[in-house]
ROLODREN-100162 format. One record per atom (N, C-alpha, C): x, y, z; residue in three letters. Coordinates in steps of 0.2 Angstrom, whole numbers, padded with zeros to 4 digits, always signed. Last residue first. Example, Ala and Ser with C-alpha at 12.3 -4.5 7.8 and 13.67 -1.06 7.14 Angstrom:
BEGIN
+0064-0011+0035SER
+0068-0005+0036SER
+0064+0000+0039SER
+0066-0028+0039ALA
+0062-0022+0039ALA
+0066-0016+0039ALA
% end
This chain:
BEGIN
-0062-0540+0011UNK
-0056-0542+0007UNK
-0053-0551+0014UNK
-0076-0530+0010UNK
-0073-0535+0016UNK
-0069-0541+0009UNK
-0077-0513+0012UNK
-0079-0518+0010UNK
-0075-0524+0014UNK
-0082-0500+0017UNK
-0078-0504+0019UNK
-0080-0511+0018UNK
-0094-0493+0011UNK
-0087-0489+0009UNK
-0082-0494+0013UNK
-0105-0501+0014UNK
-0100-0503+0006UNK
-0093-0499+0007UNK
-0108-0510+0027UNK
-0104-0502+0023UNK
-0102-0502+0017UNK
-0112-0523+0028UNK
-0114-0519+0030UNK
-0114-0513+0028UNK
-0101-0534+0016UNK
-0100-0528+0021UNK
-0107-0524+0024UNK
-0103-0551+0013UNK
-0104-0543+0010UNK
-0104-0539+0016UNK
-0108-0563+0017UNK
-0101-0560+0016UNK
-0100-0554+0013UNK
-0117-0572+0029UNK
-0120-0565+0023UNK
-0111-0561+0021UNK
-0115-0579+0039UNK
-0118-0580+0033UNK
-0119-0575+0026UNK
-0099-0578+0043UNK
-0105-0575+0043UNK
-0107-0577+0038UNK
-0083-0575+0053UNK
-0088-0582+0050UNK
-0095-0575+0049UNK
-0068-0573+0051UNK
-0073-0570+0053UNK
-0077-0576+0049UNK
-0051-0575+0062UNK
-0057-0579+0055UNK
-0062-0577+0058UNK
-0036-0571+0062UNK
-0043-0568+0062UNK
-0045-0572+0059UNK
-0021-0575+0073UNK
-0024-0576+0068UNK
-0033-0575+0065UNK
-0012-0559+0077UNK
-0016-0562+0079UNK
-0017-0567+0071UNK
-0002-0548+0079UNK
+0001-0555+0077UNK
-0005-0560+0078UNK
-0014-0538+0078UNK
-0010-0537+0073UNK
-0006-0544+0073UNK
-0022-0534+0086UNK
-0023-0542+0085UNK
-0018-0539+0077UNK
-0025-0520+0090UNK
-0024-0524+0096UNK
-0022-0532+0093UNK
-0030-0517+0077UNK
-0022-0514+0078UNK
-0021-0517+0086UNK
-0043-0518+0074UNK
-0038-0522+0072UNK
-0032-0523+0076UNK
-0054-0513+0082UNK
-0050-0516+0086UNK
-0042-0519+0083UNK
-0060-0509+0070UNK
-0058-0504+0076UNK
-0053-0508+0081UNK
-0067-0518+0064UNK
-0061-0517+0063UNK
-0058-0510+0068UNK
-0079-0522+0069UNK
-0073-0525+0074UNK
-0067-0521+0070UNK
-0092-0520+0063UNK
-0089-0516+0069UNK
-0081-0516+0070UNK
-0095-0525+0052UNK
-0087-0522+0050UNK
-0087-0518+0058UNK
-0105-0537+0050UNK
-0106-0531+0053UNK
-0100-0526+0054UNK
-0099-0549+0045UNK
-0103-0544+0038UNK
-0105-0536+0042UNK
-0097-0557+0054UNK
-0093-0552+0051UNK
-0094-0546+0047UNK
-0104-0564+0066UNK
-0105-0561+0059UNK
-0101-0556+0057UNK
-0088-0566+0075UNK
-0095-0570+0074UNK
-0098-0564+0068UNK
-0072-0569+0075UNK
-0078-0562+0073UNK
-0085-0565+0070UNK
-0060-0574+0083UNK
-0065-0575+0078UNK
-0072-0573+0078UNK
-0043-0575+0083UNK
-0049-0571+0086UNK
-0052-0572+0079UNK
-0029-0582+0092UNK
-0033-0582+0085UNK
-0041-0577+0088UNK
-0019-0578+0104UNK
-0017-0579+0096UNK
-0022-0581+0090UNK
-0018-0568+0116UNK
-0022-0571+0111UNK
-0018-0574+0104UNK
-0006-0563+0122UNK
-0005-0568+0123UNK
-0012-0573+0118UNK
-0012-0549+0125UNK
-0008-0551+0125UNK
-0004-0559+0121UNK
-0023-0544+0133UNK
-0025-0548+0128UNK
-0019-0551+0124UNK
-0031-0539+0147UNK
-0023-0541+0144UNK
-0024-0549+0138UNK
-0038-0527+0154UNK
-0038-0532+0151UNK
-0032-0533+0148UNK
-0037-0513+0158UNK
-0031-0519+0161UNK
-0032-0526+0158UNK
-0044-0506+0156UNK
-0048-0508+0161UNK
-0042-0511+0162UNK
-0045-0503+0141UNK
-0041-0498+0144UNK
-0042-0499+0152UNK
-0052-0516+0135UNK
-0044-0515+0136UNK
-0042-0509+0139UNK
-0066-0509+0139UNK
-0064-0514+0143UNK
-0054-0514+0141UNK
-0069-0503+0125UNK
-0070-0501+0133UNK
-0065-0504+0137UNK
-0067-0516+0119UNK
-0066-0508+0115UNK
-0065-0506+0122UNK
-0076-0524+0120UNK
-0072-0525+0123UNK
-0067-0520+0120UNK
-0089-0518+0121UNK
-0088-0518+0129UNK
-0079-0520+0128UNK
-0089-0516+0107UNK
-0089-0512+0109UNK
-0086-0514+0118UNK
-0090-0531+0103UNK
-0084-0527+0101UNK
-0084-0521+0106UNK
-0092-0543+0115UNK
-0095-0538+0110UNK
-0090-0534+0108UNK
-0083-0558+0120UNK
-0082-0550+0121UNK
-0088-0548+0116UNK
-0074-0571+0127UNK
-0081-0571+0123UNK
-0084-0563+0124UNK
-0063-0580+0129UNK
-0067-0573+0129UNK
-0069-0572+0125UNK
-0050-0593+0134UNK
-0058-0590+0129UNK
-0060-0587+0133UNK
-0042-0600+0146UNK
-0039-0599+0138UNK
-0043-0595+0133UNK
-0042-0594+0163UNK
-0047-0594+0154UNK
-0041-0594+0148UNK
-0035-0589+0173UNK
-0039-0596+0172UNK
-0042-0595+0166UNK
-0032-0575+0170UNK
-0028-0579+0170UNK
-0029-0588+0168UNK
-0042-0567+0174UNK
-0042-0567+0167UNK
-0036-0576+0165UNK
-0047-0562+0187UNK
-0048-0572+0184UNK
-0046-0574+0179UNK
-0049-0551+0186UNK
-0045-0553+0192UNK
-0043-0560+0188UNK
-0059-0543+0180UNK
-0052-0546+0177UNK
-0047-0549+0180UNK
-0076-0544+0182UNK
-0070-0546+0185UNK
-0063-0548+0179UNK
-0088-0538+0172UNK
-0084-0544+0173UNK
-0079-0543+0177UNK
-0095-0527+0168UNK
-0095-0528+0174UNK
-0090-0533+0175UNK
-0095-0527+0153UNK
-0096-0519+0157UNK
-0094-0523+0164UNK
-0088-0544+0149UNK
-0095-0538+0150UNK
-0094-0531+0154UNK
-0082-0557+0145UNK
-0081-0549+0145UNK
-0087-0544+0144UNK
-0086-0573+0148UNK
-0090-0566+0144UNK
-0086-0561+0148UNK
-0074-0585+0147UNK
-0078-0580+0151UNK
-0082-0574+0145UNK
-0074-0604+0147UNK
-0074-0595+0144UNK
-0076-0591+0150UNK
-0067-0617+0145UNK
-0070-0613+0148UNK
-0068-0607+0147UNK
-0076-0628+0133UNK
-0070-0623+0133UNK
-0072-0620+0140UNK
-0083-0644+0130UNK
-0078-0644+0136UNK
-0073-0636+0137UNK
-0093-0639+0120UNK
-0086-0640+0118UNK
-0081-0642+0121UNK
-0102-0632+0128UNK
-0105-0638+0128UNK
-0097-0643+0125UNK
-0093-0620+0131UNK
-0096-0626+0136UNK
-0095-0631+0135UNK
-0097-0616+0118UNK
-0089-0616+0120UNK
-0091-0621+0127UNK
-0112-0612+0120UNK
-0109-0617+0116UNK
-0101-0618+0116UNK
-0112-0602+0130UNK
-0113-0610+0132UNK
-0114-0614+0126UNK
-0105-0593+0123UNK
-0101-0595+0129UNK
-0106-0605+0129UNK
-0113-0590+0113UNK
-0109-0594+0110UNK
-0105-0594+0115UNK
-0124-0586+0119UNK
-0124-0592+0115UNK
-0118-0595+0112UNK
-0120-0575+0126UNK
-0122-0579+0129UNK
-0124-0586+0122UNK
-0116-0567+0114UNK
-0113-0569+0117UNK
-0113-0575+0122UNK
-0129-0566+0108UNK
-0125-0571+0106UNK
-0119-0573+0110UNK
-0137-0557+0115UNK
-0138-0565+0115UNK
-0133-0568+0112UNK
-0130-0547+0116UNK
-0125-0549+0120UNK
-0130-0558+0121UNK
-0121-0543+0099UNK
-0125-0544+0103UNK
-0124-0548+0110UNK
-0108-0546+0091UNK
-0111-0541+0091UNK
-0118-0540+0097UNK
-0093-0555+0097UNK
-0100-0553+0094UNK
-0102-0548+0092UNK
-0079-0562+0097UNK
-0080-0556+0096UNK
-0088-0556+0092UNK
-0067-0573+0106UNK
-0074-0574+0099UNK
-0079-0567+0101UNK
-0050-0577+0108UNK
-0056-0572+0110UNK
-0061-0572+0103UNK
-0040-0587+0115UNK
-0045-0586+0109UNK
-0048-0581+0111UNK
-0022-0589+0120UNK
-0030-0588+0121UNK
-0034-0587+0114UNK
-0011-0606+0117UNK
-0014-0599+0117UNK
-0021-0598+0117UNK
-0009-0620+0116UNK
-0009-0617+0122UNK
-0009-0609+0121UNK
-0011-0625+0104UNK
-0005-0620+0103UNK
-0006-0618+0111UNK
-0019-0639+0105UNK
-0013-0637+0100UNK
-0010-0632+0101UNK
-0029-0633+0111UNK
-0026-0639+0115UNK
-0021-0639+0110UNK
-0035-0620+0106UNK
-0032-0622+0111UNK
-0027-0627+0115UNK
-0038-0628+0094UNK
-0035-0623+0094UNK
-0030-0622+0101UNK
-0048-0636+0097UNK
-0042-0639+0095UNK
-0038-0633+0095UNK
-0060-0627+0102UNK
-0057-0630+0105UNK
-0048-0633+0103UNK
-0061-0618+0093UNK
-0058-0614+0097UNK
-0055-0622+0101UNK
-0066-0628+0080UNK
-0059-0623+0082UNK
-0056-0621+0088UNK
-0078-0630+0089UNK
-0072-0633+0089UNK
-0065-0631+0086UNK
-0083-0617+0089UNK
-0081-0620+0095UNK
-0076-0624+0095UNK
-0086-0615+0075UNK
-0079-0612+0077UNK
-0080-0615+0086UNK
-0098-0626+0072UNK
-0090-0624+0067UNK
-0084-0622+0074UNK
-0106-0618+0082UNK
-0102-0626+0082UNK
-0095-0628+0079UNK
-0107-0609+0072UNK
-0106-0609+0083UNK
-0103-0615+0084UNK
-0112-0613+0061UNK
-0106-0609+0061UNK
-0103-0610+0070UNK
-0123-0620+0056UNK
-0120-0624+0063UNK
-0113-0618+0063UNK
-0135-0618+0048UNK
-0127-0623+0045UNK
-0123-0626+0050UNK
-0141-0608+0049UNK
-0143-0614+0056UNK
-0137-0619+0050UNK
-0135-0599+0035UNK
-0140-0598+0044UNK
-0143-0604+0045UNK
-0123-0602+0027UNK
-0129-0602+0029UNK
-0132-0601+0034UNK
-0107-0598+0029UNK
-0112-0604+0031UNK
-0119-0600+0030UNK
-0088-0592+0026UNK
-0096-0591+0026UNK
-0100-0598+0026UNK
-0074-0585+0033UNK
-0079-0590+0033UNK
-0087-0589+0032UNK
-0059-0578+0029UNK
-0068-0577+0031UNK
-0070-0582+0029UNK
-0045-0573+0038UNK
-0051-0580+0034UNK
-0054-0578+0036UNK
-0030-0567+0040UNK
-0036-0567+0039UNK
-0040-0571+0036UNK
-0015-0565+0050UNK
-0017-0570+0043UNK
-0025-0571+0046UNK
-0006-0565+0058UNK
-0006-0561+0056UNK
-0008-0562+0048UNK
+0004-0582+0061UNK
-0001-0578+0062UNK
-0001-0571+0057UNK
+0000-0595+0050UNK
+0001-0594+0056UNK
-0002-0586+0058UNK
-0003-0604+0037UNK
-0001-0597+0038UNK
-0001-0590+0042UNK
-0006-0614+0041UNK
-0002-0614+0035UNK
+0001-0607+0036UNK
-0019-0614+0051UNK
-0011-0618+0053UNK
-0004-0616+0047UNK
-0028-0613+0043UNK
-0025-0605+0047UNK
-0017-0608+0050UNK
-0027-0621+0033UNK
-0026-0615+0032UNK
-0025-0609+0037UNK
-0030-0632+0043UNK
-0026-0632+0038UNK
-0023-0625+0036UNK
-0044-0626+0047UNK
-0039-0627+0053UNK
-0031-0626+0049UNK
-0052-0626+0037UNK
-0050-0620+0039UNK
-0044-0621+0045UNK
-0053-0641+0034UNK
-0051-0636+0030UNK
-0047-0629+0034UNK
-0059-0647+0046UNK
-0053-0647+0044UNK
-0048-0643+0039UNK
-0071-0640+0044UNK
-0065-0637+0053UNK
-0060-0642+0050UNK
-0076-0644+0034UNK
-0075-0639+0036UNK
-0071-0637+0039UNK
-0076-0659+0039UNK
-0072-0657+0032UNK
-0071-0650+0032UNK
-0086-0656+0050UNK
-0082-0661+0051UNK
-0075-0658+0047UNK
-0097-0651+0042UNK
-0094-0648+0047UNK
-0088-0650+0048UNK
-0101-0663+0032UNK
-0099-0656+0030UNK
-0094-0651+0036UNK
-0103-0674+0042UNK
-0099-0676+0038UNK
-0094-0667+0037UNK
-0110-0666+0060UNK
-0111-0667+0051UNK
-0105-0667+0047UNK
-0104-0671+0075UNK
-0104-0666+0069UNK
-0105-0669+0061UNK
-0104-0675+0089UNK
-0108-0676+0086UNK
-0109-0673+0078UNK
-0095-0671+0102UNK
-0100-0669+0099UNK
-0098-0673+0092UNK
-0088-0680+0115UNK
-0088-0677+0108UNK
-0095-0678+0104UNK
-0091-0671+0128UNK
-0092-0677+0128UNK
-0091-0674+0120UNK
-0081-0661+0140UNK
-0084-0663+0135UNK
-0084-0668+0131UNK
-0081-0662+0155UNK
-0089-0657+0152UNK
-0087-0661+0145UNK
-0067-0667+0158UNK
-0075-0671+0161UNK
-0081-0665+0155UNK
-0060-0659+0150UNK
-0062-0665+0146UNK
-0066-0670+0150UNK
-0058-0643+0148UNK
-0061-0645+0151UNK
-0064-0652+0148UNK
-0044-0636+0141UNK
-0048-0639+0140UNK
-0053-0645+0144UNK
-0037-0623+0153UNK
-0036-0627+0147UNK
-0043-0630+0145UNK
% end
């Protein structure tokens, strides 16, 4: 669960603040198997945004979260900002242990390792919201059909598709 020695509450601009209420409202509205894209400008705090998501998210629905990158600085950025949020995560990497999956509400995966990695036993089962850090890169739709009862909110500064021939609805 929620690690509440580590988290000291952050600190969030008015705008943020009104944001993660917004979007919270609406994925709550229309529970699962229900899409939001989220756009911010670059350094608006998107990482910040969805930690706290993850966090509340967590301590209200006792379901997992998984935040789906593209690179693996980000995934290391966006595990020790899930930290700094009191979450404890693990990075799904080529190497991780799935022994421990059990102790983690939050996973922190690349698309591709974690493409890989479900046919390793990973058990995703039991996720209920997934959040696709730049969206704009349409890697992830390959995975759709694993998160079909899932709630998706993809965040990215740039809301236009990468592919025109798959755009982003």
């Amino acid at each position: 669960m929620i690690d509440t020695e580590l988290y000291k509450a952050k600190i969030l601009y008015p705008f943020q603040q009104s944001t993660i209420d917004a979007i919270l409202e609406e994925l709550l509205a229309n529970s699962e198997n229900f899409n939001l894209l989220f756009q911010l400008p670059t350094g608006g705090g998107k990482t910040v945004i969805f930690s706290e998501i993850v966090r509340r998210y967590i301590s209200k629905y006792n379901k997992k979260v998984l935040v789906l990158t593209h690179r693996i600085e980000l995934s290391k950025q966006t595990s020790n900002m899930l930290d700094e949020f009191g979450v404890p995560n693990k990075i799904i990497n080529s190497t991780a242990n799935l022994d421990d999956q059990d102790n983690y509400h939050c996973f922190v995966a690349m698309v591709e390792t974690l493409n890989n990695r479900l046919n390793d036993g990973l058990d995703i089962s039991d996720v209920g919201l997934v959040i696709i850090d730049e969206a704009h890169y349409n890697s992830f739709r390959k995975l759709f059909k694993h998160f079909e009862k899932c709630i998706i909110l993809g965040v990215t500064a740039t809301p236009l598709s990468l592919n025109i021939q798959l755009p982003m609805y």
